[in-house]
N, C-alpha and C positions, 0 to 999 in steps of 0.2 A: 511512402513509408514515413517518412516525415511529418506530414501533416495527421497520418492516423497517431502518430505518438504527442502529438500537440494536441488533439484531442482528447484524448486519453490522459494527460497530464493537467488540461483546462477543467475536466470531470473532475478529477480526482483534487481540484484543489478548490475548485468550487460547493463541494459537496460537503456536509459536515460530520463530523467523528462522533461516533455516536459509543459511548463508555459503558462498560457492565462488568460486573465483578468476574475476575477469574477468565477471564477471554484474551483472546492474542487477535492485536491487526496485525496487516502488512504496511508496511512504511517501505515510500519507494522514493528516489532519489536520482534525478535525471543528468546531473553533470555535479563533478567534487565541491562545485564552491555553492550549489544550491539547497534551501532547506529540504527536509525530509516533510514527502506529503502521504497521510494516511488515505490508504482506499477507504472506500465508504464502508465496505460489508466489513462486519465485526465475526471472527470465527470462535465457536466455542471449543474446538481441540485443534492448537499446535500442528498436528498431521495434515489437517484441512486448510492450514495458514499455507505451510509447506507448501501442499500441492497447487494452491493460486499464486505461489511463488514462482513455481515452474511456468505456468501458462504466461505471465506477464514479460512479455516481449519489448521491453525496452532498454534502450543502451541509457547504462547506469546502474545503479547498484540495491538491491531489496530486501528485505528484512525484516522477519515475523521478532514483535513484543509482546509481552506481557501487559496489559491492561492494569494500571495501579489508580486506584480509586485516590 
């Protein structure tokens, strides 16, 4: 379990953030003192950000923003 959320974390911080007007990432955050790293996929509705929030299974904390140019 461990090593799949190190994986998943080495992904997500190796990949880059790709910006678009008016979109929401998910920002995920694997222990309190560590930065916030964006998933790679960019959502264009809010409800869609949500629902890839449900599915990410890691201990720590996640959260759909707003995209500011």
């Amino acid at each position: 379990m461990k090593v799949n959320s190190l994986i998943l974390l080495i992904t997500l911080a190796l990949s880059s953030n790709v910006e678009a007007n008016n979109d929401y990432t998910l920002l995920i955050k694997a222990c309190r003192d560590c930065s916030w790293i964006a998933y790679p996929e960019v959502f264009k509705l809010r409800e869609n950000c949500e629902i890839a929030r449900q599915g990410v299974f890691v201990a720590g904390m996640t959260r759909c923003i707003k995209i500011d140019e």
